[in-house]
ZAMARGU-4260 file (C-alpha; in steps of 0.2 Angstrom, whole numbers, plus 5000, padded with zeros to 4 digits):
<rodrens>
0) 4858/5739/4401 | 4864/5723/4411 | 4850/5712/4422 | 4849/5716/4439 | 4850/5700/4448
5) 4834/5695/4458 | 4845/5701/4475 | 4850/5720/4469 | 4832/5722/4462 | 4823/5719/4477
10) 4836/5729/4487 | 4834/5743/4479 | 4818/5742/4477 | 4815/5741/4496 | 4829/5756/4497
15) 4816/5765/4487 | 4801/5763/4499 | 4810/5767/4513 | 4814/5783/4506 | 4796/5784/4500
20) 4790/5781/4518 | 4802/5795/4524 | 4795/5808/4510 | 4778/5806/4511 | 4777/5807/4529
25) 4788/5822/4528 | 4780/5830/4514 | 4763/5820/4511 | 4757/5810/4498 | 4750/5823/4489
30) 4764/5834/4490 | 4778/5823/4488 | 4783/5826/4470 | 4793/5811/4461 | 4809/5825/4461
35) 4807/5825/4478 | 4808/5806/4477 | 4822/5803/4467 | 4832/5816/4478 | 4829/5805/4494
40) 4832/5789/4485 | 4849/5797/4473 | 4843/5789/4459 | 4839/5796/4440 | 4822/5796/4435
45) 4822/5782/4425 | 4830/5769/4437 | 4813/5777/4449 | 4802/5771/4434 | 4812/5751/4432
50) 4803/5747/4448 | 4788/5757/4450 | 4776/5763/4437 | 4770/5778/4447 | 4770/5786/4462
55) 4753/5778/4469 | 4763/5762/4464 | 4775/5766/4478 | 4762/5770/4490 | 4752/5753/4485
60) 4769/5743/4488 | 4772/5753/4506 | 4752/5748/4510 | 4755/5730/4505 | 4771/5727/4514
65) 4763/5737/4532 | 4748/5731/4532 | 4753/5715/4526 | 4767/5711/4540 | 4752/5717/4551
70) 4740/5703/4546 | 4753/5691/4547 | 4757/5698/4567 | 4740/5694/4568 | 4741/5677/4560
75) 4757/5674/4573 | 4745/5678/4588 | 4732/5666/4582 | 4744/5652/4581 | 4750/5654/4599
80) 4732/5657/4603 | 4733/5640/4613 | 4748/5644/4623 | 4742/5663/4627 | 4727/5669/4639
85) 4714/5677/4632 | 4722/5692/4638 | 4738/5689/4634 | 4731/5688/4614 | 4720/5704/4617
90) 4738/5714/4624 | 4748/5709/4609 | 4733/5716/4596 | 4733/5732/4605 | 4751/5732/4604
95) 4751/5730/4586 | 4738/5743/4584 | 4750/5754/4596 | 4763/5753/4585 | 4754/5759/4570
100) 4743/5773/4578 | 4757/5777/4589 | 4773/5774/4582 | 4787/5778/4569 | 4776/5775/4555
105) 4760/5786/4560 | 4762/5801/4549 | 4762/5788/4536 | 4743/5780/4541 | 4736/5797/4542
110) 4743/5802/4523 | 4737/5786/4516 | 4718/5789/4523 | 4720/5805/4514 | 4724/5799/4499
115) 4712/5786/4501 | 4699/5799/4502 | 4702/5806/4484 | 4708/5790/4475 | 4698/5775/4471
120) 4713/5763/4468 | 4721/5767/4483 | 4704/5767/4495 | 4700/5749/4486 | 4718/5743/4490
125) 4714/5748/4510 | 4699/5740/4509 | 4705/5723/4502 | 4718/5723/4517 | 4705/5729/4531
130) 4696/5713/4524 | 4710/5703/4528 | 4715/5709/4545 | 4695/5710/4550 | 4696/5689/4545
135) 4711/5685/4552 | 4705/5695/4569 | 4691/5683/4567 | 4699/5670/4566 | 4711/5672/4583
140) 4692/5675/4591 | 4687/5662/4585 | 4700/5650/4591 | 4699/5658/4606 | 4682/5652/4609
145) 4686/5635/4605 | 4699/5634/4616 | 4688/5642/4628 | 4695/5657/4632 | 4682/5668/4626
150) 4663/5667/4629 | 4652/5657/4616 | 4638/5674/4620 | 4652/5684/4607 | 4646/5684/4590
155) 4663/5684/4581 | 4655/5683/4564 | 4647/5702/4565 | 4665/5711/4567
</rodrens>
């Protein structure tokens, strides 16, 4: 079989959690079958298994990339931090947590608590993100009290 070049592989690799997101919000994690999978994607099982080893791999992959790009929103907030009013900063954090609890990508949240609730790996992966978040959160508070925008009498440290 040829080399994908660096370009095709992470296109179709991102093909495949898009389809993913779209099965197991449909189906759920638990019932989504790797068949149904590879019906959504329109690839053979074995092209499936060049870019993920499992199932749980996808969802591992679709956590990293959602909650990842909502840590790094975070981080984007914090570095205006000093151009924004405190209130500003607080309505873009709500906004992002609108977007996940609210938007296109909600059914997805609520299937990866479940999972999360019956599999170690996948609780253990949340939690190395909710880490992330809950510093980086501190972080923009932080700053924000430096520049004075948010009362000294908030301990940021005990989120």
């Amino acid at each position: 079989m040829p080399k994908l070049t660096e370009i095709v592989f992470l296109e179709k690799r991102q093909h495949i959690l898009m389809c993913a997101r779209q099965v197991f919000a449909q189906r759920g994690y638990e019932a989504a079958t790797i068949k149904d999978l590879l019906t959504a994607c329109g690839i053979s099982n074995g092209a499936l298994f060049v870019y993920f080893k499992s199932k749980r791999d996808i969802l591992l992959a679709i956590i990293d990339e959602n909650l990842g790009l909502f840590c790094k929103r975070i981080d984007e907030v914090s570095n205006l931090s000093h151009e924004l009013s405190r209130e500003d900063a607080l309505v873009m954090l709500l906004d992002l947590v609108r977007n996940i609890s609210l938007g296109a990508g909600r059914a997805m949240s609520l299937h990866v608590w479940s999972a999360a609730m019956v599999d170690e790996v996948i609780k253990e992966h949340l939690q190395k993100h909710y880490g992330r978040i809950l510093r980086s959160i501190t972080r923009l508070l932080s700053k924000l009290q430096k520049e004075g925008k948010l009362s000294k009498s908030v301990n940021v440290n005990k989120l």
